[in-house]
C-alpha positions in Angstrom: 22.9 -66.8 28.2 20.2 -64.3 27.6 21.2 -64.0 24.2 21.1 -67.2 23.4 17.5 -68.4 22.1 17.1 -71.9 23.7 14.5 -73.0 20.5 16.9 -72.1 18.3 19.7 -73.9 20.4 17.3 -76.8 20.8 17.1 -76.9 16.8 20.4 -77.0 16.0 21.0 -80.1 18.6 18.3 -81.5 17.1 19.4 -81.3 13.1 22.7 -82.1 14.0 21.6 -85.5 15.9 19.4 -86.3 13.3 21.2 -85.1 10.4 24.9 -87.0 11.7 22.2 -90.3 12.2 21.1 -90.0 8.1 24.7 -88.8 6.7 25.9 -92.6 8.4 23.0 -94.4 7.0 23.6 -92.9 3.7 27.2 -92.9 3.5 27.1 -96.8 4.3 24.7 -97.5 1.3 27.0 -94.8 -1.2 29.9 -95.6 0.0 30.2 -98.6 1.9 31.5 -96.4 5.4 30.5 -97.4 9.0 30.6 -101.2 7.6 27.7 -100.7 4.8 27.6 -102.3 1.8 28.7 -99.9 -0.6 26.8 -98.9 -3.9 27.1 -102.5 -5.5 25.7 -104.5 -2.6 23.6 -102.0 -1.6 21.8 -102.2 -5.3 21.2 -105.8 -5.0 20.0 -105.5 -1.8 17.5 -103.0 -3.5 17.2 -105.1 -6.2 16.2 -108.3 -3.8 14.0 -106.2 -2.0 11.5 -105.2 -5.0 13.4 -101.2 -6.1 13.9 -101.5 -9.4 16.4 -101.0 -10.8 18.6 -101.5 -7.9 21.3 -98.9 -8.9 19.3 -96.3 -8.9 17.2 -96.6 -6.4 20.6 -97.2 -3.9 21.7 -93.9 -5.1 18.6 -92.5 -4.6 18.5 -93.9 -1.0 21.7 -93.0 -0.2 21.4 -89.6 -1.5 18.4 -88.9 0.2 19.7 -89.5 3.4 23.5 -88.4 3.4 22.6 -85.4 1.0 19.4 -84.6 3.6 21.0 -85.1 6.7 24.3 -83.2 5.4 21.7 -80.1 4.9 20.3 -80.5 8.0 23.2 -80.5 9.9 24.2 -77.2 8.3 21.0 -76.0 8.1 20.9 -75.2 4.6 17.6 -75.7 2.3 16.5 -77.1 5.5 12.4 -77.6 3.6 14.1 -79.4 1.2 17.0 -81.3 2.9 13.7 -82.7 5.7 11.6 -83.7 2.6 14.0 -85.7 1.1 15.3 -87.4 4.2 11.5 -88.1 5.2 11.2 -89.3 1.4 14.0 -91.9 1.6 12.7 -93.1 5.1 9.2 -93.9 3.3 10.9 -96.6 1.4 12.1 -98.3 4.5 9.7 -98.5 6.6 7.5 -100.2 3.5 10.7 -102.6 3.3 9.9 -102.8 6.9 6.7 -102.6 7.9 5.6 -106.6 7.5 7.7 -107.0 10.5 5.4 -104.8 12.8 6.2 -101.8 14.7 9.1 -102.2 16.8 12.6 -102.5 15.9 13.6 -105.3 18.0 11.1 -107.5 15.6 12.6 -105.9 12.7 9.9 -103.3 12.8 9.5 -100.1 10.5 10.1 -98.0 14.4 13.2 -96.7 13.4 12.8 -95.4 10.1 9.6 -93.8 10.8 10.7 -92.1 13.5 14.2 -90.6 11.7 11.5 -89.6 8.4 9.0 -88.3 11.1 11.6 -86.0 12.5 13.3 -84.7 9.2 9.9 -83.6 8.5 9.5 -81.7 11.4 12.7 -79.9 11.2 11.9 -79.4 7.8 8.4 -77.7 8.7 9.8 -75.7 11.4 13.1 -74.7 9.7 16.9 -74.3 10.8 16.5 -71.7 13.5 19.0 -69.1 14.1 21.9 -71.0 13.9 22.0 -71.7 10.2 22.9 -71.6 7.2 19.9 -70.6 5.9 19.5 -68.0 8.8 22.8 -66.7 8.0 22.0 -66.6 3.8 18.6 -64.4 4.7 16.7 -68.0 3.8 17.3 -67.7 0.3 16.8 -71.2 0.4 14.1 -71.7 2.4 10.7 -70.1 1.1 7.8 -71.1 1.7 7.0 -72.2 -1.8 10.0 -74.2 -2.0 8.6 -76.0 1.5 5.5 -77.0 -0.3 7.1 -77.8 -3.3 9.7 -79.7 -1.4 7.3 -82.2 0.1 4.8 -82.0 -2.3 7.5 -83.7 -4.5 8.8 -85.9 -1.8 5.6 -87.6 -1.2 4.5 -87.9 -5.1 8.0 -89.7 -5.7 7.8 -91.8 -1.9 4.6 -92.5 -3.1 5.7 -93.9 -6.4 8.8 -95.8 -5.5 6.6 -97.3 -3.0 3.6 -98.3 -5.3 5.9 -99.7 -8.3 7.6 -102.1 -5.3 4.3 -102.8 -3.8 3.2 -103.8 -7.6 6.8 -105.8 -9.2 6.2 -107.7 -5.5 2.6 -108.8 -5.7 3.8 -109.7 -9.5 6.2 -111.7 -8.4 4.0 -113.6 -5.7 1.2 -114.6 -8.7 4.0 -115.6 -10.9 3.8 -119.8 -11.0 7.4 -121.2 -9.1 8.7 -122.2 -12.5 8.5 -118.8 -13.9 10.5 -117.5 -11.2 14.0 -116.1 -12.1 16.7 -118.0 -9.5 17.7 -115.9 -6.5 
């Protein structure tokens, strides 16, 4: 077992784990697998809870999170792959967070911890057992990791804002104006 590096080891447990976890969530929303919605109902559920326009923004979710966690589990343009997983989590735990912390209450506990942890396997990188070990870490530069979440957290913080803005339109709207649910 001496040759086996147990950080690296301990890596590639941990992007598989956590890569597996965001493939799931993101192939329910794309696809409707694991008993998710699928791309339609997973748009008006975007749609309902202030992403505009729904479509999109489901894609983008869903890519986000089964495109990340795919490329964490292999461990390929693993800056990138932890940025946009850690993006995609930012928008739930907004839809989330008036519920509290914990999960149990509905809480944003959950989808902070799977973003906080993309991130950090993003910052840290692959390890050994890669893909981007084995490709010389063509993909995984340390520009592109600054890039990677420099870009993340511009377009988190976006998506974010524009929902945090359509919903505080919506709540000084008079009930009349209202569009029907």
């Amino acid at each position: 077992m001496s040759c086996i590096n147990r950080r690296d080891l301990a890596l590639l447990a941990l992007r598989a784990g956590t890569g597996a976890v965001l493939m799931a969530h993101g192939t329910q929303k794309l696809f409707g697998w694991f008993g998710g919605g699928g791309l339609d109902k997973t748009a008006a559920a975007m749609e309902h809870m202030g992403f505009t326009p729904g479509r999109h923004s489901a894609v983008a979710a869903g890519l986000g999170e089964a495109g990340g966690g795919a490329l964490l589990v292999l461990g390929l343009a693993t800056p990138a792959a932890g940025a946009a997983a850690a993006g995609a989590m930012a928008g739930a735990v907004a839809v989330h967070a008036p519920a509290g912390f914990f999960a149990q209450a509905g809480g944003y506990e959950y989808p902070a911890f799977l973003g906080f942890t993309a991130a950090a396997i993003g910052l840290a990188g692959a390890g050994r057992y890669s893909l981007d070990h084995a490709t010389g870490h063509t993909f995984d530069q340390r520009w592109m990791l600054a890039l990677a979440f420099a870009g993340s957290a511009v377009a988190a913080a976006a998506v974010v804002t524009k929902r945090a803005q359509a919903q505080a339109q919506a709540q000084a709207e008079p009930a009349e104006d209202r569009p029907e649910a």
